[in-house]
N, C-alpha and C positions, 0 to 999 in steps of 0.2 A: 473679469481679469482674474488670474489664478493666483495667488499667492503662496512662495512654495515652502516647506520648512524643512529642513535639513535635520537629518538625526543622526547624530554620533554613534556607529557601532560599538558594539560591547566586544569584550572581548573574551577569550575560554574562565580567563581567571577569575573574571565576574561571574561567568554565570557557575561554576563548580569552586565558588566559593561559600564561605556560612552562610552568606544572604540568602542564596536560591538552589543552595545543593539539595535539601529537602525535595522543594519544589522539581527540580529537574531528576530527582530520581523516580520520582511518583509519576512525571508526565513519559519519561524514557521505561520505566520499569511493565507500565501497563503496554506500550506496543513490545518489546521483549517478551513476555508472558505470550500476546496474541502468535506473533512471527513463532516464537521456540516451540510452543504447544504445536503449531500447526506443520511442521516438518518435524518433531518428535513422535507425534501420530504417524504419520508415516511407515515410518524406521518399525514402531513395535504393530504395525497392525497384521505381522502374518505372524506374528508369536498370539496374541489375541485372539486368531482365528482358528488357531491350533487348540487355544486354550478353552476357549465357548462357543466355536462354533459361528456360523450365520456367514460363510464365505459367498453367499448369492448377492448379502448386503453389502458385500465391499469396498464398492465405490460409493455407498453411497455413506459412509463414513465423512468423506470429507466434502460430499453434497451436502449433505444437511448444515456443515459448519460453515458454508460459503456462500447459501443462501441466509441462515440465520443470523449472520457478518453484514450481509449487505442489506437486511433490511433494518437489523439493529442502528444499522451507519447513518440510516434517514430519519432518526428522530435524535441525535446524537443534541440536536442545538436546541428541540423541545426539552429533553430532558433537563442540559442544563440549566434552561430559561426557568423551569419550575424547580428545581432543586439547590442549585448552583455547585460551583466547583466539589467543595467536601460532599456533601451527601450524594452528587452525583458519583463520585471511585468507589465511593464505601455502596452503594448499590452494589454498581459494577463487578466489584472485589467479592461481595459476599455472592452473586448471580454464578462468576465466576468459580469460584472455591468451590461451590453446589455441586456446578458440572463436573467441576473433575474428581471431583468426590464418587458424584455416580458413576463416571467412567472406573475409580480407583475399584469399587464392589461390586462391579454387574455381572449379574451371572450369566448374562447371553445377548447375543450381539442386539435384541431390539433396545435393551437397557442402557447399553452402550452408545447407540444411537442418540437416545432421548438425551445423557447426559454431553452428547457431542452438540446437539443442537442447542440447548443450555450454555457451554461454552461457547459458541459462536456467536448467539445474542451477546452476550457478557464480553468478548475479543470484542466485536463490533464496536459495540460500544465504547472501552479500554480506548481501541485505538483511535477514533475519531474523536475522544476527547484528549488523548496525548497532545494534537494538534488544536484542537477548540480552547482545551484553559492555558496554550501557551497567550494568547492574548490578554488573559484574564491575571495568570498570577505569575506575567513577568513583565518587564517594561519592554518598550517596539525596539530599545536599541538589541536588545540581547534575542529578539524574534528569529533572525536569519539561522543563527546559531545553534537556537533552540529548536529550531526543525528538520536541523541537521542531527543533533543529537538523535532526537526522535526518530528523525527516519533511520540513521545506524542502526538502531535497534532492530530493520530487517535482517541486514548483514550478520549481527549479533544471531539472529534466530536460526538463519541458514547455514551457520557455522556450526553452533552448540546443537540446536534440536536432532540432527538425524544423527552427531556423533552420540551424543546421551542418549538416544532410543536405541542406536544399536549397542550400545553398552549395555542398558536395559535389558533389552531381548538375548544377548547373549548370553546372558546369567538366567535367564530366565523370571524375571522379574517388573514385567512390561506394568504390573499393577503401582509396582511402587514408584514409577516414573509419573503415575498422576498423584501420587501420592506429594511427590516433590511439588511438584503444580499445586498443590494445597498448600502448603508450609510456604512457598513463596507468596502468593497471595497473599495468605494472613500478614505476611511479614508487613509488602506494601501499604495494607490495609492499616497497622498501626500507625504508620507515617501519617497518613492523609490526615488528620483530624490536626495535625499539629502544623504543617507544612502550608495547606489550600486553602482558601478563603471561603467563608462559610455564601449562604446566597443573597443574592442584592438588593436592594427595597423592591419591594412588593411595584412599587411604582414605576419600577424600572422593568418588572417581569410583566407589566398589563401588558393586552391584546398580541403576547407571540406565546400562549400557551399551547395551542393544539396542536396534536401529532397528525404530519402530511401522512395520514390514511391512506388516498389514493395514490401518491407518491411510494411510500411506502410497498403496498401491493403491484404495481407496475412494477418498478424497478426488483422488488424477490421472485415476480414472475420472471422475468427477464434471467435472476441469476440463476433460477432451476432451470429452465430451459437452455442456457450456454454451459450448464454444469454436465447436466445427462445428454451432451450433444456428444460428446466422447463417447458414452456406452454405445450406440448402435456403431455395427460394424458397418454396413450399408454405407456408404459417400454421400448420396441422397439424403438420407436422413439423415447425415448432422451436419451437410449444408443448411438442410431446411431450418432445420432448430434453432441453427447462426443466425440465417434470415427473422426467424421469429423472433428471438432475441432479440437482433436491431432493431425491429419494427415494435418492439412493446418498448424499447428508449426512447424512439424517434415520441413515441406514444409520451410516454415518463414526459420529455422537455417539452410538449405543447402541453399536458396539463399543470404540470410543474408553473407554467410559466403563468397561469391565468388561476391559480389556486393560493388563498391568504396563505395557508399554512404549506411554505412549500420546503422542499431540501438544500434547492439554489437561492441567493440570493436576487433579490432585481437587479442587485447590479451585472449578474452575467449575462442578465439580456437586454444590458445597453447598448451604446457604441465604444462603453469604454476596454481594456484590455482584458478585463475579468474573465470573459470564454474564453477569450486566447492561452490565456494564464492556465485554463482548465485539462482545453482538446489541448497544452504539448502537454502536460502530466498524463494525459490518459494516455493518449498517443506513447510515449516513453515508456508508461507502466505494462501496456499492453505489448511492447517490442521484446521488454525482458522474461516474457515467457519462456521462450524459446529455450530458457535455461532448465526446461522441463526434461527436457530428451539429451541432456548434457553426458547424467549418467549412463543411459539405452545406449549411444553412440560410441560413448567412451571405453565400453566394455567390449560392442561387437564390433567397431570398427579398430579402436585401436590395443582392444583384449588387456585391457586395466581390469584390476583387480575389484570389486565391488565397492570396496573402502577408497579405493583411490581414484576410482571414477567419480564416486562423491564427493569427495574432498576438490575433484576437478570441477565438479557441477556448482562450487560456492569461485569459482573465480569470477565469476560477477557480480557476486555479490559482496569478493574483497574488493574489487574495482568501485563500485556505489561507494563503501565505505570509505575507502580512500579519497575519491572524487568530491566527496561535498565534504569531508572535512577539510579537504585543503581549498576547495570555493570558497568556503563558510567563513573563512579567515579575510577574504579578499574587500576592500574596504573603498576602492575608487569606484562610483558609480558607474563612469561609464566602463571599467573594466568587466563589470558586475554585467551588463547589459549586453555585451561584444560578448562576453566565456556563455549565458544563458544561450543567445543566438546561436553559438556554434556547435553547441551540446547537443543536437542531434546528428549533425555531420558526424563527429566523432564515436556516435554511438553507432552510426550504420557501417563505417570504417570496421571499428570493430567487428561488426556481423558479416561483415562482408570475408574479415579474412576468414572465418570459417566455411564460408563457402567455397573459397580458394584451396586450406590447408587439407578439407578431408577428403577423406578419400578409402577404401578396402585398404584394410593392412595397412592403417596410418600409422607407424613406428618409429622410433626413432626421435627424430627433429620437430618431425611435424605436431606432436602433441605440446610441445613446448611452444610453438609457434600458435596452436588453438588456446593452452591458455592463457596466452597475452592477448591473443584476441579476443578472448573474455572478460580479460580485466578492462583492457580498454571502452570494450561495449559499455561497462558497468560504471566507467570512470563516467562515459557520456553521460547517464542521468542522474551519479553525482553530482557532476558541476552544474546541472541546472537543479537540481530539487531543493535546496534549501531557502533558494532566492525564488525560486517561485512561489511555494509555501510561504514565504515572508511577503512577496507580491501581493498572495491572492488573500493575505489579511489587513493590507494597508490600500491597496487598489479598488475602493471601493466608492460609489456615490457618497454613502452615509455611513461615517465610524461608526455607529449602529451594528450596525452587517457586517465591521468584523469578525465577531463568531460564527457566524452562520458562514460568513466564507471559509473559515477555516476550519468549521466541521465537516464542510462538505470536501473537502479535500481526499480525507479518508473514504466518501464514499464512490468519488471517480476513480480514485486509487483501486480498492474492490474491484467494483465492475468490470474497472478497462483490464485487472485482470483475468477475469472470468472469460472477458471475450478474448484476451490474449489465447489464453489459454486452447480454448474452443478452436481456434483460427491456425493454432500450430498442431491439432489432430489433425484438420481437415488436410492442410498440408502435406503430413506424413502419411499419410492415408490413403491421399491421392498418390503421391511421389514413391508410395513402396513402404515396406516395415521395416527401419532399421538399417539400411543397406546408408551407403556411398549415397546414391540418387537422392534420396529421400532428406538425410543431413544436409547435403549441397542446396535443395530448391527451400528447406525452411531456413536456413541461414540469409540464404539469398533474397527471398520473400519479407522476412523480418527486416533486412539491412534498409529494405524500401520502407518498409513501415514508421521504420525511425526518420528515415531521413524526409519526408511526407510531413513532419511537424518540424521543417525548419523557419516556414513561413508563418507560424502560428507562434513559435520562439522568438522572431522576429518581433513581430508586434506584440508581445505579452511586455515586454521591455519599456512599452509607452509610458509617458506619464498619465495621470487625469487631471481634468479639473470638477470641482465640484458639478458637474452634470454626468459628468462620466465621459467627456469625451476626449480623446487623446492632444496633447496639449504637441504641437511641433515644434523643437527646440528647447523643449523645457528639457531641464534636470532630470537622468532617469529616474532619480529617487523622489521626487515632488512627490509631494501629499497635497489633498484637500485644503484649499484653504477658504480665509476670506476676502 
């Protein structure tokens, strides 16, 4: 028999108060750093390229920090197991400040590289533990909240990083934008010592020390091959690369699953909700891709300005932010559980009207009508990410595995953007460059994609009981009991 226990949600003024303002700035300030850095780079890397050369490396600028992201993500809950919360940021932060240090002095683009894959280990890292020590140094009321915080801080990145890179680059000054990236670090870095909890008996850290090695190399194969699937121009070849990609995952989750040290917890390969909980985040993560080709579209089809086509290309990412801060607020269980459910309907809505509104010479009206249908798209994986993120660390066989559930959060998040990504070239690709055609079938394509994880939103919503199996009729919010 399950016994359930109900928790009183917290509410904003709890957690950004003295209590855990520290705390919630140190867990929100490291994914901020990761998200801003990585759409900052962006914006300055053809000032960079002007400036040291190496434009054959181009792309691979932001491959190396997307592989180096996603393999960092797979040891995110070794690490803290051996360190704990403090001396895991202060890592992080000093890994961090390294790389951008080397990006701030390099004198040519292999330099630049190395310090970009430096920061990418270090984000990785950053970000998977924004989400990992929310379990650790706040109570479960304030969790939903806090993952909402946390996740804003993409929306945060996608707004500021490419306005302050072209700021940067404008002036001419793309060095002292990593520059800032060091002085912010340090900043955070002071915090941490005062704010986090140091590590937890020794007894508490036996047999989860070792880092999922195999895990680990599967899953960064995986993100270099969906990474450089966009460089060949050939259709063939970065379908194939897709395929390979899925097939070293499919790889990842059978050895994942039968390996001590792994990145998933066992409870995702229960009966309980915990996968479900997973495939709709990645699912959802992997739909807002799309938002790649926002600015491309925005400038040739409906002839916006370069500034204003990006500033068009974060309307879904003001929609996310909007979406889960006002989820995050929502306190009836079963509301919680109906708005997660629907949140993929809503998300493909949105995509869909971009498939409707564009079109050659979209003037006029219809821009305004695309970007509501971006905010909306964005609203969709608002309203379910906070509560899933807060699911996938209370939904588990054994509180144990809440960290490790919630480290891995951040790295289906990765991943499923990597293959988002991957999956909206091949679209564009096949469909034409840039034209009418081509915005209509990825909008269109994607709007499936989202709405594809409404049955996995459904059941992510279950309760458990302590086996892990979905409990029928219980409380959406039941926890473990005895």
């Amino acid at each position: 028999m399950t016994e359930t226990v109900s928790v009183a949600a917290g509410g904003w003024r709890e957690l950004l108060g003295p209590k855990h303002l520290g705390a919630s700035a140190v867990l929100a300030g490291g994914v901020a750093l990761y998200a801003t850095n990585e759409f900052l780079t962006i914006s300055l890397m053809p000032s960079a390229v002007a400036d040291i050369g190496g434009q054959r490396f181009y792309a691979w600028v932001t491959t190396v920090y997307l592989v180096g992201s996603v393999m960092a993500a797979t040891t995110v809950h070794a690490v803290l197991v051996r360190l704990g919360p403090r001396w895991s940021y202060l890592l992080c932060s000093s890994m961090f400040g390294a790389g951008s240090l080397g990006c701030a002095l390099a004198p040519s683009m292999e330099v630049l590289l190395a310090g970009r894959t430096v920061q990418g280990a270090a984000g990785g890292l950053l970000a998977g533990l924004g989400y990992a020590v929310i379990n650790t140094a706040l109570p479960s009321s304030l969790w939903t909240k806090a993952s909402a915080l946390v996740s804003a801080m993409w929306g945060v990145g996608t707004l500021v990083g490419p306005a302050a890179g072209g700021l940067f680059a404008q002036y001419g000054s793309w060095r002292w934008a990593f520059g800032v990236l060091v002085a912010m670090t340090a900043a955070m870095a002071v915090l941490v010592p005062i704010v986090l909890p140091g590590r937890r008996s020794r007894e508490s850290a036996a047999g989860r020390m070792a880092i999922p090695i195999r895990s680990l190399v599967l899953l960064g194969a995986a993100a270099l091959v969906v990474s450089v699937a966009g460089i060949p121009h050939d259709v063939r070849a970065t379908g194939a690369l897709v395929l390979a990609g899925v097939g070293l995952v499919v790889v990842f989750v059978f050895v994942d699953r039968r390996v001590r040290a792994s990145v998933l917890p066992p409870s995702a390969f229960g009966p309980g909700p915990l996968k479900w909980i997973y495939l709709t985040m990645g699912t959802l993560m992997a739909a807002t891709m799309v938002d790649m080709y926002v600015p491309l579209f925005g400038q040739r089809l409906a002839h916006l300005t370069p500034v204003a086509a990006g500033f068009l290309g974060a309307g879904l990412a003001v929609g996310w932010t909007i979406g889960e801060i006002s989820s995050a607020s929502l306190s009836h269980p079963g509301v919680i559980v109906r708005a997660v459910a629907v949140a993929p309907v809503v998300m493909a809505v949105g995509l869909s009207a971009g498939a409707v509104v564009l079109r050659d010479d979209a003037i006029g009206g219809w821009v305004p009508l695309w970007a509501v249908g971006l905010i909306v798209s964005g609203a969709g994986i608002g309203i379910a990410w906070p509560h899933l993120s807060a699911w996938a660390m209370g939904k588990v066989d054994d509180p144990a595995e809440g960290p490790a559930a919630a480290a891995a959060i951040n790295t289906v998040q990765l991943i499923s953007g990597a293959f988002g990504a991957a999956l909206a070239g091949v679209v564009v690709n096949v469909a034409g460059t840039g034209n009418a055609t081509a915005s209509r079938w990825l909008f269109a394509c994607f709007a499936v994609l989202a709405a594809s994880a409404a049955l996995a939103s459904v059941r992510s919503g279950r309760p458990v009981d302590r086996t892990g199996c979905a409990v029928p009729g219980a409380p959406p919010d039941a926890r473990c009991g005895g």
